[in-house]
N, C-alpha and C positions, 0 to 999 in steps of 0.2 A: 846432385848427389849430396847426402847428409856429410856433413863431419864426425867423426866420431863424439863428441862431447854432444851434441846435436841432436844424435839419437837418445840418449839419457831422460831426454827434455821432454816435461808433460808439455799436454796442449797448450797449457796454459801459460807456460815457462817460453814457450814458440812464440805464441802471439805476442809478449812480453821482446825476445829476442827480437823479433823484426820493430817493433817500435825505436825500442834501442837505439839499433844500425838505422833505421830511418831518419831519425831525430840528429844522427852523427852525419850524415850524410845532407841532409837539409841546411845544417851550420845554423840552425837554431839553438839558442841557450836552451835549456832545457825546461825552464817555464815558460817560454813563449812557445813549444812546439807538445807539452801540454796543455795549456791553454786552448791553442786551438784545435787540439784535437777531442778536449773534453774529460781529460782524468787529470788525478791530481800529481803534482809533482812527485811527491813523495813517494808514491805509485810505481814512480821512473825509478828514483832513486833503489828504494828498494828491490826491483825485478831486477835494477842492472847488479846489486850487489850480491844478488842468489847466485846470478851469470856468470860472473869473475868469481864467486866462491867454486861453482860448478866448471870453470875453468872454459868456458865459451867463451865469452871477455877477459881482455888483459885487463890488468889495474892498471887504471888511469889517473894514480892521483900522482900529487907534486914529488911525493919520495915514496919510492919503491922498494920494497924489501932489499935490504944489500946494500940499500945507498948511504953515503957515507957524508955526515954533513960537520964541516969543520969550520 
């Protein structure tokens, strides 16, 4: 069964999403599981950043909205 944020998703934004969670799930960096699978990094980067705009992915970086750095 789809997620809701899931259905939203073109094709294209799909096949992007399962890369993604593949590449998370394999515990490859993210240019070695590029690499071998033949697209470019950048590629990654940006699909994953439509995802988390589009709210299928959390934000994964070091500081999160809210966080408070003293």
């Amino acid at each position: 069964m789809e997620e809701a944020g899931e259905a939203r998703l073109t094709e294209h934004q799909r096949k992007w999403l399962a890369r993604v969670q593949a590449c998370e799930v394999s515990g490859m960096s993210v240019a070695a599981y590029a690499s071998e699978h033949g697209f470019p990094v950048r590629a990654m980067y940006d699909a994953k950043k439509v995802l988390v705009r589009k709210g299928v992915l959390p934000h994964s970086g070091a500081l999160k909205r809210g966080s408070v750095v003293r």
